[in-house]
Every structure is written in C-alpha cells, then in structure tokens.
C-alpha positions as CSV (number, residue, x, y, z in Angstrom):
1,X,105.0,105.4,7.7
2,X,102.5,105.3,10.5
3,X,103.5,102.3,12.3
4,X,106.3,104.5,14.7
5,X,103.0,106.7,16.1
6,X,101.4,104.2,16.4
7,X,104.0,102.5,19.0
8,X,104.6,105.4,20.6
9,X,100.3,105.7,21.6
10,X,101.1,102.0,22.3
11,X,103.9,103.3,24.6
12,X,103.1,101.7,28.4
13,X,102.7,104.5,31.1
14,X,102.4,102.4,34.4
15,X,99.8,104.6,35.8
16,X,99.9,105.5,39.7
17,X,103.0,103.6,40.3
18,X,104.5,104.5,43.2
19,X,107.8,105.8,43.1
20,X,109.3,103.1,45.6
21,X,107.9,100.9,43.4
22,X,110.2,102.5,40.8
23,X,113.2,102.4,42.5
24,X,112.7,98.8,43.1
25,X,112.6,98.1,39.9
26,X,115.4,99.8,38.6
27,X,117.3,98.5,41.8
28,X,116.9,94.9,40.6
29,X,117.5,96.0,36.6
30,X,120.3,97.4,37.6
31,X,121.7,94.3,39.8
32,X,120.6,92.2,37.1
33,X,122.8,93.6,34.1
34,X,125.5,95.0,36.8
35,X,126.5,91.0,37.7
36,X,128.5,89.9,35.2
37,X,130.3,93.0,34.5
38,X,129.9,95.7,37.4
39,X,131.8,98.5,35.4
40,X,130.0,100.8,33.7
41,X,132.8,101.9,31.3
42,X,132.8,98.5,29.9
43,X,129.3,97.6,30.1
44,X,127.0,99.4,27.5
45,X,124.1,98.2,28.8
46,X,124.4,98.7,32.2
47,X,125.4,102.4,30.9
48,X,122.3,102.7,29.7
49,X,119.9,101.2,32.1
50,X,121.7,104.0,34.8
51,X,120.9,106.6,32.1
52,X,117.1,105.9,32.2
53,X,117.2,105.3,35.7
54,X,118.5,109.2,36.0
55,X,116.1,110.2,34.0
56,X,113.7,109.0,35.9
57,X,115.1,110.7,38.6
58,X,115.8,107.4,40.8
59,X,118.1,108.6,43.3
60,X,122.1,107.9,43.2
61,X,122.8,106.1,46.2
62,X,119.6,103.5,45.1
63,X,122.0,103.3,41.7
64,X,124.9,102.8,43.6
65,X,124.0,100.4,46.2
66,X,122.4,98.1,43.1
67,X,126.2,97.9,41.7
68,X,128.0,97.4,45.2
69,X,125.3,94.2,45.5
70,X,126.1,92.9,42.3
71,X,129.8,93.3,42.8
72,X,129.3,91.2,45.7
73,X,129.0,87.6,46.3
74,X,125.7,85.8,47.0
75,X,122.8,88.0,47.7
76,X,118.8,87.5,45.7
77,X,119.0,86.1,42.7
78,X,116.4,87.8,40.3
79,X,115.3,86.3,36.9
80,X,112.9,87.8,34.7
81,X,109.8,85.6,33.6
82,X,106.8,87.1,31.1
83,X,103.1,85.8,31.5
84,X,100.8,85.6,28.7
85,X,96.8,86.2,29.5
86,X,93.6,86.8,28.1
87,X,91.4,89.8,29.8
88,X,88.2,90.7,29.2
89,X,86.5,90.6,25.6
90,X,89.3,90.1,23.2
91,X,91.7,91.6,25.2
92,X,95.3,90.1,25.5
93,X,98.2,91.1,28.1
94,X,101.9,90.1,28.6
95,X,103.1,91.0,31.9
96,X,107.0,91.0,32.4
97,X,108.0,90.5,35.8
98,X,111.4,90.4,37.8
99,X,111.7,88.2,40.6
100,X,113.3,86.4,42.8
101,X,110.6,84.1,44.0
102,X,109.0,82.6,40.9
103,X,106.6,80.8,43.0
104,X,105.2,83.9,44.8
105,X,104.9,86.1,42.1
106,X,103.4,83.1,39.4
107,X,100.8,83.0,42.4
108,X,100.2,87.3,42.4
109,X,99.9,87.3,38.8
110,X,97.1,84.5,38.9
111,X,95.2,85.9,41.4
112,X,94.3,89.1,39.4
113,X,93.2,87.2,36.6
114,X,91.1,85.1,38.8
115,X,89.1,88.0,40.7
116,X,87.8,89.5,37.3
117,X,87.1,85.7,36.0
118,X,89.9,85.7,33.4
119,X,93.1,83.3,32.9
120,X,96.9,83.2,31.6
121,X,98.0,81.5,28.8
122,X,100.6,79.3,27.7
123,X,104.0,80.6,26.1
124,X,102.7,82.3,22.7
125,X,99.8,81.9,22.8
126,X,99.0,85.3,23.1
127,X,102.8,87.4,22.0
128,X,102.2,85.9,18.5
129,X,100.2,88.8,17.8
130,X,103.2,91.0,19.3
131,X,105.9,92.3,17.9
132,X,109.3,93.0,19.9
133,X,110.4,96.4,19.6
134,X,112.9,98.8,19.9
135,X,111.5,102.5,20.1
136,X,113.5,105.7,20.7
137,X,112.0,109.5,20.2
138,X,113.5,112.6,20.6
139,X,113.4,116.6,19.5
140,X,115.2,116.7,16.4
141,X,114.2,119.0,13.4
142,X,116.1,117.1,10.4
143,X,114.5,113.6,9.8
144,X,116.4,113.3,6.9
145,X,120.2,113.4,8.4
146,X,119.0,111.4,11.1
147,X,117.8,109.0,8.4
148,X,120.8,109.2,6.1
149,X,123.5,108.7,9.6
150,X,122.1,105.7,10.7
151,X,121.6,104.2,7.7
152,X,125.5,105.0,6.7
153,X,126.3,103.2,10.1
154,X,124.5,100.0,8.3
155,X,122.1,99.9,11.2
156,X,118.7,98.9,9.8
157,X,115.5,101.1,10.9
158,X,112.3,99.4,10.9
159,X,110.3,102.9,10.5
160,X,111.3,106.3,11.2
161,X,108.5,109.6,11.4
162,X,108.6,112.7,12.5
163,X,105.5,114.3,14.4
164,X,105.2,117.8,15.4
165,X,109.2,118.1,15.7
166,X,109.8,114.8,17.4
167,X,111.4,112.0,15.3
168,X,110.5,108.3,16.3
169,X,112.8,105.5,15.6
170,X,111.2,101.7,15.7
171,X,114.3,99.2,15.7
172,X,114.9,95.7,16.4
173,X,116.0,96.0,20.3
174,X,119.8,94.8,19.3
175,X,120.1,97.7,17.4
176,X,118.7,100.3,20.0
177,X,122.2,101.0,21.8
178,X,124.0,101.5,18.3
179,X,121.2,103.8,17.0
180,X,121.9,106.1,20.4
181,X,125.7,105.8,19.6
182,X,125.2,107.3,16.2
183,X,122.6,109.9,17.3
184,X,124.5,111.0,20.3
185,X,127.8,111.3,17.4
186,X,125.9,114.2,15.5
187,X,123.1,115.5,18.6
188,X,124.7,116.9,21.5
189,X,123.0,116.6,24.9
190,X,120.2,114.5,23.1
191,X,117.3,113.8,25.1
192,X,115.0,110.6,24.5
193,X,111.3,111.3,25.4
194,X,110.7,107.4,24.4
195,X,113.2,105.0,25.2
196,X,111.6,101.3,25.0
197,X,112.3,98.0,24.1
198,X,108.7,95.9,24.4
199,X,105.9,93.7,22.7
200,X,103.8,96.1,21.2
201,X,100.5,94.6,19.3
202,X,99.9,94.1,16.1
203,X,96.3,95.0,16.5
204,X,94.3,97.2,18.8
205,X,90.8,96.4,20.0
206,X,88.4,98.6,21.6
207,X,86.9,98.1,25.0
208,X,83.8,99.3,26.3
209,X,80.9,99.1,28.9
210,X,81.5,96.4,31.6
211,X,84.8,94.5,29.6
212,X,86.9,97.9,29.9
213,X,85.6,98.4,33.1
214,X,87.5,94.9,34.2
215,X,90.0,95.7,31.9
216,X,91.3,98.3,34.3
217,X,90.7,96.6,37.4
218,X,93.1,93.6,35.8
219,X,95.4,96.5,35.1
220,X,95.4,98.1,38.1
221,X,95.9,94.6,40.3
222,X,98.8,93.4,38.0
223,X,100.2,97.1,38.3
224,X,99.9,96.6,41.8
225,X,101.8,93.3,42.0
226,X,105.9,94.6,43.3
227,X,107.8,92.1,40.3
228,X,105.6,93.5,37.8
229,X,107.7,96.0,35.8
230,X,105.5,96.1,32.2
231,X,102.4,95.1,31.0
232,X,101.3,95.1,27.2
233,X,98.4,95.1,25.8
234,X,96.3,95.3,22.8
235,X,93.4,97.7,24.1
236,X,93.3,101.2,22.6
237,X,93.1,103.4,25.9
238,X,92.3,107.2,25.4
C-alpha cells in the first residue's frame, strides 16, 4: 500500500482557473462524448462526465446546450491531443489539451515553453515514466467490504488504502465506471472527493531556487492557455 496516497498528493488541482474556463471545458467534454450517442440513459460515459460536471457546479443549461450541439449536425469539431515537455531541472510535463484548432493551440503550448527557455518532446518521450490511472476516493468507513465487493464483481484493483476515513481506489481507467457501479450498489448517495483518470509519475523530483521558480511560471502560462484542460507533472509541490 502507499502508492493510492501517493496519487491522490499527485492529484492535479488547476490552480486559479477561471470558472469560464471551466465551463468551457466541460462544454467541449461533454460535446465530445455526447456525439455519437446523445442519450444519456444509454451512454455511461456521458452519464458520468455530466455527474462531475454537477459537481463541479457547472451550470445546467451550459450542460444542456453541449448535448443540443452534439445532437446537431456540423458545428466545431474538437479532438484531444497530449504534449510531452521538459521544464526546468528534471522536470517533465504532459499537457492534455481539447481543441479544435490544432494549429493554434500546438503554437500556445510552444510559446510557454519558449519564454522560460524550455522545449516539448516527442510522443513518449517523457509519459514513459507515467503511468495511466484511474483514481476514485470517497468517505467510506469499511475498507474491507469495499475490497471484498469489487473484487466479487471480478474487477481488478490496482491498490486500495484508507486514510483518515477516506478509501482510495487506483484502477486501470476501463475499470473506473464499473468500480462506481458496484460502489454505488452497496453506498447510497456516495460522494467521490477524487474522481480521475490521468498520467500520474512514477517518480517525483524536487524543485527549488530559480528552476521551481520557472516551474510555475510554465505552469501558470500553460494553465492559462483556453484547450488546456490537465497538466501532469513529476514535481513534488507543497
């Protein structure tokens, strides 16, 4: 055990983002998985992509509009697209972006790596040293059961811990939405503080002096950037 805590410190909080910047994300996530199938009875991911966007208090009518638009024919066409990069020291960042203007944002994302001297990378050749993860934590004061009911369901857990009356659950992200089916079977009105699927590192470094002072400038102009909707990294921020 150990690993689940340490994903969920690794968790990405997008500091200061704005919350139209919020909505626009979940606008386009929700357009994006709404377009093949619109319905949310019938689609279990859009289901749960509306959930979080609730919870994150993202107002119905933004929902809403999303789905009319995807029901519709024509209309921006949005496509997600990761960028690897190296920041300052030994720092390494994958930035997923939606867009659609691949051009324009390839362009953003460069930019900020230019004004603090650094570059991107290729594809892999920095999310070797990530691993793709599904994370889900919640209130829930019987590890065990939870444990013993997802295993029964022949869903595989890759760790499971319990911290100060929260469990953690690290996955592989196509098991994420039949983990919640199971725990919402047995935990009525569950409510998941941590509700992720991302690269998490397999190492963290430590930053100081001038490198962690660019560090956060890279952040902040990549957090800046409108398609930017995560960014992963391997610094360990306090």
């Amino acid at each position: 055990m150990g690993r689940a805590y340490e994903v969920r410190k690794a968790s990405i909080q997008k500091t200061g983002a704005a919350k139209a910047k919020l909505y626009s994300t979940f606008a386009k996530e929700i357009y994006l998985v709404a377009k093949n199938n619109p319905e949310v009875d019938t689609n279990v991911n859009l289901k749960r992509i509306i959930e979080k966007a609730k919870k994150q208090q993202v107002p119905s009518d933004i929902i809403n509009r999303a789905i009319d638009k995807a029901k519709g024919s024509g209309g921006d066409d949005y496509e997600e697209v990761t960028y690897e990069g190296f920041g300052p020291g030994a720092s390494t960042l994958i930035i997923k972006t939606l867009t659609d203007n691949v051009n324009r944002t390839v362009g953003f994302v460069r930019a900020a790596f230019n004004k603090v001297n650094k570059s991107l990378g290729v594809t892999n050749s920095v999310s070797y040293n990530y691993d793709y993860l599904g994370v889900i934590g919640f209130k829930y004061d019987n590890e065990e059961e939870v444990f013993e009911r997802v295993l029964d369901a022949g869903i595989e857990i890759i760790d499971l811990e319990s911290e100060d009356g929260e469990i953690i659950i690290t996955c592989n992200p196509s098991d994420i939405h039949a983990i919640k089916d199971v725990l919402e079977s047995f935990i009525p009105n569950i409510d998941y503080e941590i509700d992720e699927v991302g690269m998490y590192p397999k190492d963290k470094i430590v930053l100081n002096g001038e490198d962690k002072e660019l560090f956060l400038r890279l952040y902040n102009l990549l957090d800046d950037i409108e398609d930017v909707t995560n960014i992963y990294h391997n610094v360990e921020l306090e």
